[in-house]
N, C-alpha and C positions, 0 to 999 in steps of 0.2 A: 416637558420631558415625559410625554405619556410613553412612549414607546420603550423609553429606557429603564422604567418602572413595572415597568410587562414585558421586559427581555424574553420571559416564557413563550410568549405568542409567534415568535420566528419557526422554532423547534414544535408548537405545536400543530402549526397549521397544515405540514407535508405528512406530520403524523393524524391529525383528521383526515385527509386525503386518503392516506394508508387504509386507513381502519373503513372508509367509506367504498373504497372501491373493493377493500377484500371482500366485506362482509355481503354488499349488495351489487357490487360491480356482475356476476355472473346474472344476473337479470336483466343489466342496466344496456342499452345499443352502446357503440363504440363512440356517439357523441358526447354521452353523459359522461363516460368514464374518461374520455379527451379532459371534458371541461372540470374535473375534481382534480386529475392530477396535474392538471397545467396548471388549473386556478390557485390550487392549495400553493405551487412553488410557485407562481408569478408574485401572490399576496405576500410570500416570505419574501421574496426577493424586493418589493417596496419597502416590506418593513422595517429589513434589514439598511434599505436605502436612507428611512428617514432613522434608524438608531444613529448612522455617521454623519447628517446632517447637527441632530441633537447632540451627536459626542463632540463633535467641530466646538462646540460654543461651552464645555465644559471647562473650568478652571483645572488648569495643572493639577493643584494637588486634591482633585476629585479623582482623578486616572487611577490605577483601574477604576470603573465604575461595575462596585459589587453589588449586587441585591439578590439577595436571602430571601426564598421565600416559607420554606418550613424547614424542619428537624425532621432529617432523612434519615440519618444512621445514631443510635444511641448506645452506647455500649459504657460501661467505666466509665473511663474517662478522654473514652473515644468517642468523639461526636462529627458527624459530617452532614452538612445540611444541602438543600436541595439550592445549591445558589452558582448565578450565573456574572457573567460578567463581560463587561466591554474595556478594551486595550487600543493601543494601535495595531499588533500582530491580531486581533480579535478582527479586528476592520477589515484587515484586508481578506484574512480567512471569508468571511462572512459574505465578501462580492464576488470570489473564486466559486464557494461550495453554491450559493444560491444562484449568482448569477449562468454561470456559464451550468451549473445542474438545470435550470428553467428550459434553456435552449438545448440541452441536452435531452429535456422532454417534449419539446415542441418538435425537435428533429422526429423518435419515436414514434411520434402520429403514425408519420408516414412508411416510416422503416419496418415498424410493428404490423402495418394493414390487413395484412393477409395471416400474420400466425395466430395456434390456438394460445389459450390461457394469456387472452389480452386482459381481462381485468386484474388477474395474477402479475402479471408481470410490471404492471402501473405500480401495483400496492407496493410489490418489494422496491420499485423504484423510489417511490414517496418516504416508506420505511428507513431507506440507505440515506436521504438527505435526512431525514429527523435525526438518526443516530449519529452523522457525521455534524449537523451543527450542534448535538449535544456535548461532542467531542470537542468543536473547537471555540464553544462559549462557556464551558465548566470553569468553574473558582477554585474547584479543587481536584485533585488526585481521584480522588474516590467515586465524584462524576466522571470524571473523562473517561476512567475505564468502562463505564457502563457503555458509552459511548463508543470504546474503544473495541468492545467485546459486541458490540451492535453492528457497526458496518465489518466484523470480520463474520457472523452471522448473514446478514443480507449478503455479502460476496459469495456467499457459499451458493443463497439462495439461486442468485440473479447467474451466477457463471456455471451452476445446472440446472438451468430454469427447462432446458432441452433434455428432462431427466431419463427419455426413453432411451439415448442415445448415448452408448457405453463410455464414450470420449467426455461427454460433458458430464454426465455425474461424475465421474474419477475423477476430473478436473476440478471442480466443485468441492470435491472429497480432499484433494491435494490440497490445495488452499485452504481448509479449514484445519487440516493436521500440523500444514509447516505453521501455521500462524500461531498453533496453543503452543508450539515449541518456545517464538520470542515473548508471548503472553507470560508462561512461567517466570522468565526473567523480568520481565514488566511485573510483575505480580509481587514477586522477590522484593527488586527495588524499590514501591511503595510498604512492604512491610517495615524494609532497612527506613526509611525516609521517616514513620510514623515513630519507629524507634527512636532515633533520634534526634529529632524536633518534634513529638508527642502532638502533631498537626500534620494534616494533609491539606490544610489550603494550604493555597500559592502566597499570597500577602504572607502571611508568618514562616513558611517552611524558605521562600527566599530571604525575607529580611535576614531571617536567621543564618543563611547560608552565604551572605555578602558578609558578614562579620567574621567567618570563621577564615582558619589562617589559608594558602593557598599551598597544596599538595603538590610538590615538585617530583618530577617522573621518579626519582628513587625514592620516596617517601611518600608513596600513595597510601590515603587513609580511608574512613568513611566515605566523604566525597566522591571521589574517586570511585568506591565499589559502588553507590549510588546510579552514579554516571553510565558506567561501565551496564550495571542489569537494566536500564532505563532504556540505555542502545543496543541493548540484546532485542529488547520488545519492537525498536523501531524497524531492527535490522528484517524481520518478521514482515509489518506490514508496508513498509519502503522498500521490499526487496534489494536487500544488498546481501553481498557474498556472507554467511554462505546460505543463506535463505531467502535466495532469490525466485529458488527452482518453480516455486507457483504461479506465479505472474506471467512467464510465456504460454502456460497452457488456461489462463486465463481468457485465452481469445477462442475457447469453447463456446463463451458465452457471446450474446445476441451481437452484433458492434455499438449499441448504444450503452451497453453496458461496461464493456473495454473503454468507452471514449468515460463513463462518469465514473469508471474506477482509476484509469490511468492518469486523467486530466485534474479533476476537481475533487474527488475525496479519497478513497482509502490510502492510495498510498503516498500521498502527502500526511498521513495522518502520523507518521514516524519521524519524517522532517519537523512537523511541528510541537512534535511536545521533545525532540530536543531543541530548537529554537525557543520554544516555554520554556526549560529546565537550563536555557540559557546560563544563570549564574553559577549555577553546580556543575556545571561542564564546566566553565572558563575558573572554576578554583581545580579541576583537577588536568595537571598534564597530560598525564598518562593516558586516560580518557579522549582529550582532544588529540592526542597523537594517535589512538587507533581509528576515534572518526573521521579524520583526514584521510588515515590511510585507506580503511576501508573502501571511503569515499569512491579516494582516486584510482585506488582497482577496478573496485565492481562497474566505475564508469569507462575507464578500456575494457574491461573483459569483455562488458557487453557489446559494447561497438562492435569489437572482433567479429563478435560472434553474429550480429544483423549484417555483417558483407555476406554471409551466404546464405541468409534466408530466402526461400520463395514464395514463402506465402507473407500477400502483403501486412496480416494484419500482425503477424511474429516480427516481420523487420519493424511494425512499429513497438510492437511489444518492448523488444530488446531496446530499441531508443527508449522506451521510457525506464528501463532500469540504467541505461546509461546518463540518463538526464536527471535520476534520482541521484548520483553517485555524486555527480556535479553539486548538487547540494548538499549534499552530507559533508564535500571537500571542504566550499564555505563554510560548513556549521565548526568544523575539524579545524579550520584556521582562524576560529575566532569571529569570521564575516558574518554574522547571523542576518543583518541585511541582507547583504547579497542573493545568501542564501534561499529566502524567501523572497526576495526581487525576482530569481529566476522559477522559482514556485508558480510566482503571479502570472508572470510570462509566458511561463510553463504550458498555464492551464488554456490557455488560447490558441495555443498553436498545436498543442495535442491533441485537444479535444475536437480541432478543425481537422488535422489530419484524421482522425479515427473517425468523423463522422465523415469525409470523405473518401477513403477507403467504403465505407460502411456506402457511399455512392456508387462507386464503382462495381465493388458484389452485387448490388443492385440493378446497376446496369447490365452485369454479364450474366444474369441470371443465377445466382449462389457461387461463378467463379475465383477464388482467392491464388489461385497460382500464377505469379508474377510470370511464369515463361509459357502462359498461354493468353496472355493479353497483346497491349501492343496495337498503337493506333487511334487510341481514342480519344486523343484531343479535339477533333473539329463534333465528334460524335456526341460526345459530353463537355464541352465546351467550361460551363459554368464550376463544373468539378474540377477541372483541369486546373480555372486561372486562383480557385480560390486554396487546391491543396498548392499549387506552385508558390503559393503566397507563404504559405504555412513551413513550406519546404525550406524556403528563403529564412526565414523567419530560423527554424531549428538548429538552420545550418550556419547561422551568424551572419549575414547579409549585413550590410552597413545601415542603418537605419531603419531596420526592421525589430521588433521586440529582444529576437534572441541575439541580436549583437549585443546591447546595452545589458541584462541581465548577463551572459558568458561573458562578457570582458568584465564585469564588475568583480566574480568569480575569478579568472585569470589574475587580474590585477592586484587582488587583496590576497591569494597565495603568492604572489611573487613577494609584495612587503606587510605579509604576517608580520603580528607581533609576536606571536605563537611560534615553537620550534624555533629550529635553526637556520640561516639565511642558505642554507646548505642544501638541508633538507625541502625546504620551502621550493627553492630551484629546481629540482627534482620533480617538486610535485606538479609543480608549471607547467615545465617541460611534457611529464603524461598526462597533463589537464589539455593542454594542446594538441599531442598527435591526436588527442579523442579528440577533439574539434575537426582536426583533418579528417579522422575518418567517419564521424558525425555526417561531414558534407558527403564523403565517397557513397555510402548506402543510401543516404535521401535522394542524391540523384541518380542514384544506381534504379531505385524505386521507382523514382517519376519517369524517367527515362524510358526503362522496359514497359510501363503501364503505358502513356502517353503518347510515345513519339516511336518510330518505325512503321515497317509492315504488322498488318494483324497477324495475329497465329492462333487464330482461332477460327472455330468454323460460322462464317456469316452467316451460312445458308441458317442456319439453327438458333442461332445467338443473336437476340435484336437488339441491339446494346442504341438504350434511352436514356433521356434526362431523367432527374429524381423527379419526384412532384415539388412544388412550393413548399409545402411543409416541411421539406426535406434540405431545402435548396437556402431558405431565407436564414436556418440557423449559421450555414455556412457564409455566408455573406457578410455578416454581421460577428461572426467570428475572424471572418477574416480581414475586416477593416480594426478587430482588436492585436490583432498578431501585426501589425504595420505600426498600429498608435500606442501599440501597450507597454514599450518598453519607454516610450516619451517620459514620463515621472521619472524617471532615474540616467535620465543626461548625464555624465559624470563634467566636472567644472573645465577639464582638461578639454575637451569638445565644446565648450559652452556655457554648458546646463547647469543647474545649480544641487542635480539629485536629490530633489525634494523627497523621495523613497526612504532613501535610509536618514536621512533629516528627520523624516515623517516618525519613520520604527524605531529612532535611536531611543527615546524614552523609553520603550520596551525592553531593551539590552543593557539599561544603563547601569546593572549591577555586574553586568560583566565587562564592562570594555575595558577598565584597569583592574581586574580580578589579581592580575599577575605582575607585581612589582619586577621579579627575575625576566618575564616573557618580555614587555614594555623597555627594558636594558638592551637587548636582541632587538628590537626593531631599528631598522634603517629607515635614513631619512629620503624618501624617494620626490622625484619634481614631479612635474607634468611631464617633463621633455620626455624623460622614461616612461612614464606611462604611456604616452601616446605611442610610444617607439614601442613597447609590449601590444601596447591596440594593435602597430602596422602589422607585427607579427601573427598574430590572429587574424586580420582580414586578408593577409598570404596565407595562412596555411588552410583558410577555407576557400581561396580560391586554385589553391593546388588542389582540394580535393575533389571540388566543383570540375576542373579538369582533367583526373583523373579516371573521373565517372563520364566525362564527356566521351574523352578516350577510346575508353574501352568499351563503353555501354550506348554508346549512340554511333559511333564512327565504326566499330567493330575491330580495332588496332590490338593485337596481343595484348596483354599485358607482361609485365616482368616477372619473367622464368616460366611466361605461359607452356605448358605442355608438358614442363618437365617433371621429373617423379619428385620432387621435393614440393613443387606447386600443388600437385595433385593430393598429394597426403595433409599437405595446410590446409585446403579448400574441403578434404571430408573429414579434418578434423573439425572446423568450424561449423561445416556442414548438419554436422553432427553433436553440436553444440560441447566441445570439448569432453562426449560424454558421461557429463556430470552424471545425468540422470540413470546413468547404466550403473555408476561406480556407487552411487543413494541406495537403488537397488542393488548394489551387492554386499555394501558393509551395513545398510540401517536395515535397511528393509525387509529381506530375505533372513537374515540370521533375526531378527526379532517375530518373524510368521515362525519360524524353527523355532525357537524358544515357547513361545505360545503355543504351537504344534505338539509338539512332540511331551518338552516340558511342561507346562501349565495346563494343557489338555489329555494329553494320553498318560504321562505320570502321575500329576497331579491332581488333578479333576477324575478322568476317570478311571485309575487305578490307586489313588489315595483317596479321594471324597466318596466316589462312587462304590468302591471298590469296598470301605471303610460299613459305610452303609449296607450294602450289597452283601458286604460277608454277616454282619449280624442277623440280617434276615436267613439267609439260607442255615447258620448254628440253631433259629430259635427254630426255624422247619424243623433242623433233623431233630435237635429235644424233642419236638413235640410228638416226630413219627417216633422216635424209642418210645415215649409216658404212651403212645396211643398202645404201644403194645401190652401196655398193662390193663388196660378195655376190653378182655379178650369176651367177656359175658362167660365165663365159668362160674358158677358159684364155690364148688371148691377151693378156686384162685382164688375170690375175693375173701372167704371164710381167711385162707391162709391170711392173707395180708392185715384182717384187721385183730387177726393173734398176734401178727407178730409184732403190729402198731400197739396193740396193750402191753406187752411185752416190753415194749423198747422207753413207753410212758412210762410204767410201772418203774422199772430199772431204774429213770431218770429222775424220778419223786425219789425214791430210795436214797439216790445216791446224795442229794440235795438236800436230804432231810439230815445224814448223817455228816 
């Protein structure tokens, strides 16, 4: 059990890397600094291999496996030590953020080649895995947020790492301001949490929260507000409504940084610690009925909104707040499996799209606009079959990863225990057209990149393969995007879903949290299930069709032309302009306040002003007393008569 007894060593080894390639990387050639930041993640990523081999053979009731190794925080009667821990949600975190981050650094080799501030850009990458496996192997509250407050730092770093260039630092800058916004509520909820079970580990703060009574949506109590500021934080770094607005302009930054913030750490970082705070969600209703709801918004809105993107790495952007939504829906219905099934799945098929994208810029020489490509399937050949894998895969294909996670999802909101068979319906039904139009934009994407005439000028654009380095991550992500969803066969197909078999020890304080919720659950067969599956492999092959349609065949589409079409298309276009409407009620009236109020009122007509005006009173005293310095001596004779004078008087009068 050594590895398990040094749990420290996963988290430290991408953070030696960091520190290795900050400090001496700008001396070091680009071989050396290859071989620290690959070696330091490839070593984590063995270690973390052999900690699931070592957890495989541990006894039930050693689960979690905690180890303590100092006294971090001392206060009262507040204590928080520096202790980490293995689960089965730890597991699978642990081959997501290492694994698919390693190949996300091996991709980088290549992608990186030519830009400045290569040793810089390693370190913050090495930095972003240290603090995200600090995040998802913490024992307590009080770790995670350092973790937590780590990769929203590194995101800042890495998504203006291009800081000359006005677009990526603001981007960089946006990201770091929406994110203290859900922090604060995050922040909040660990105070409430500390209040009330006088502990911030996980072991006592859940025991204790499996005991307490269960909070029905008109009798929401602690719980409940617990729940509630815990998903404000996540709403923050999982972008969902309504603090999503960072994450599409996140694609400022390099594409290997887009593929290991969207695929494998930050913004799963909100899924998962409400997937941890599992049992304090499933005690409070209310809670789970706005993370559903949430869920199942922010994952249509965003769909909507990627049918009219053109630049390819925003239509994937918006798929990933769409595909975050999708898990939140699961967390919201209870499915906390699921949920993180399609996490897992998630991270292979994302982080393949985004590194193939990140092929294609590359091959067009820096071009990102979908309606100037077109053509380059036989050109780029190996980009083509491994993002069409990936595509398949997002879009729910039948036996590709994202079918099995999305129907898992589908399935478990149709017969929630959670809510009402009503509402539940409801939520299906919009879990689905997102699946339709999931499939409409991915192959709206492949479509115009891939297949057509070029529209671009050949004479100038020598559109190449990647190199190897570039090419083998994709390969090898893409035979995970095929096999990845394999673990979680559901038994109606087959399979036996060893996945959430696997994570249900993880959930098992919440699966009957709700006496009232478990009443509401319908008893569903396979026959249904599989018949909810058909439905889901029709409406991704409508949408597969649609995009054929219109985007390959060149056929109208519906109501093409007309003025109601055209105002849907710049409203999307235009991403519902959220961003316009931030800027006029947060943004603008808060520079105005600080402007006018707190700088030209306050500061400098009260502070300054306050100041300001003392010194110019004590001038003029000084210029009146100067005038009594005239050098007369008759003057002064006067004055010090009538100084004895006014003495004299005041003995006098003091004596009588």
């Amino acid at each position: 059990m050594f590895v398990l007894d040094h749990l420290w060593i996963i988290p430290a080894l991408p953070l030696l890397g960091a520190a290795l390639n900050g400090l001496l990387g700008r001396r070091w050639p680009k071989r050396a600094i290859d071989a620290v930041a690959i070696g330091a993640t490839g070593l984590s990523f063995l270690a973390a291999l052999q900690v699931i081999r070592e957890f495989a053979s541990l006894p039930s009731q050693d689960i979690p496996w905690v180890k303590s190794y100092f006294p971090w925080i001392l206060a009262g009667n507040f204590r928080a030590d520096f202790a980490l821990q293995v689960d089965q949600l730890t597991v699978v975190m642990l081959l997501v953020v290492t694994g698919v981050g390693w190949l996300i650094h091996i991709y980088s080799t290549g992608y990186m080649a030519k830009e400045g501030g290569y040793y810089r850009f390693f370190s913050y990458l090495n930095l972003f895995m240290f603090f995200m496996l600090i995040l998802v192997m913490a024992a307590n509250y009080a770790l995670l947020f350092v973790g937590w407050e780590g990769v929203g730092l590194c995101s800042y770093l890495l998504i203006g790492f291009s800081f000359l260039r006005k677009s990526a630092a603001d981007a960089g800058k946006k990201a770091f301001i929406v994110n203290r916004i859900g922090d604060f509520g995050f922040m909040l909820g660990m105070f409430l949490i500390f209040q009330t079970f006088h502990s911030l580990n996980f072991n006592e703060v859940f025991a204790a929260a499996a005991n307490m009574r269960f909070e029905p949506m008109g009798a929401a109590g602690v719980l409940t507000a617990v729940a509630l500021l815990l998903f404000v934080g996540a709403t923050g770094k999982s972008a969902q409504l309504p603090l999503y607005v960072w994450l599409p302009d996140a694609m400022e930054g390099p594409t290997p940084v887009s593929a290991l913030i969207h695929a494998a750490t930050m913004v799963t970082a909100g899924v998962y610690v409400v997937a941890r705070s599992s049992v304090i969600f499933a005690h409070a209703e209310l809670a789970m009925t706005v993370v559903a709801v949430i869920g199942c918004a922010t994952a249509l809105f965003a769909a909507t909104i990627g049918l009219a993107q053109n630049d390819i790495k925003r239509v994937l952007a918006y798929s990933t707040v769409s595909q975050l939504g999708y898990m939140m829906l699961a967390c919201g219905v209870g499915a906390f499996a699921a949920g993180i099934f399609h996490l897992f799945t998630h991270a292979f098929f994302k982080a393949l799209l985004f590194l193939a994208a990140g092929s294609v810029i590359h091959a067009m020489g820096g071009e990102q606009d979908l309606r100037k490509m077109g053509g380059l399937r036989k050109k780029i050949p190996w980009t083509f079959w491994t993002m069409f894998m990936a595509t398949l895969a997002i879009a729910g294909a039948p036996g590709f990863s994202g079918f099995f996670s999305k129907d898992a999802i589908l399935w478990k909101t149709a017969s929630s225990a959670f809510g009402t068979p009503a509402n539940n319906k409801i939520l299906w039904a919009v879990a689905l057209a997102t699946a339709v139009l999931t499939a409409v934009y991915m192959f709206r994407l492949l479509f115009l990149t891939f297949f057509g005439t070029a529209r671009y000028d050949e004479e100038h654009v020598h559109v190449h393969e990647a190199p190897k380095s570039m090419l083998v991550p994709l390969v090898v992500l893409a035979a995970l995007s095929v096999i990845g969803g394999w673990v979680g066969i559901p038994e109606s197909l087959g399979g036996s879903d060893r996945i959430e078999h696997f994570l249900s020890p993880a959930f098992a304080g919440a699966e009957l949290a709700s006496l009232e919720a478990v009443e509401h659950a319908a008893k569903y067969s396979h026959q249904l299930e599989m018949l909810l599956t058909g439905f889901a492999i029709f409406g991704a092959a409508v949408g597969v069709l649609i995009a054929w349609r219109r985007f390959l065949v060149g056929r109208p589409g519906f109501l093409e032309g007309t003025a109601l079409q055209k105002n849907v298309q710049k409203l999307l276009a235009n991403k519902y302009y959220v961003d316009e409407i931030y800027d006029a009620l947060v943004v603008r009236p808060i520079h105005w306040v600080s402007n006018i109020v707190f700088w030209q009122a306050v500061d400098a007509r009260g502070i300054d002003g306050s100041v300001n005006g003392l010194a110019h009173a004590a001038r003029a005293v000084g210029e009146r007393v100067r005038q009594a310095q005239s050098g007369n001596t008759r003057s002064y004779a006067t004055w010090v008569v009538l100084g004895a004078v006014a003495v004299t008087s005041l003995l006098v009068w003091l004596v009588k």
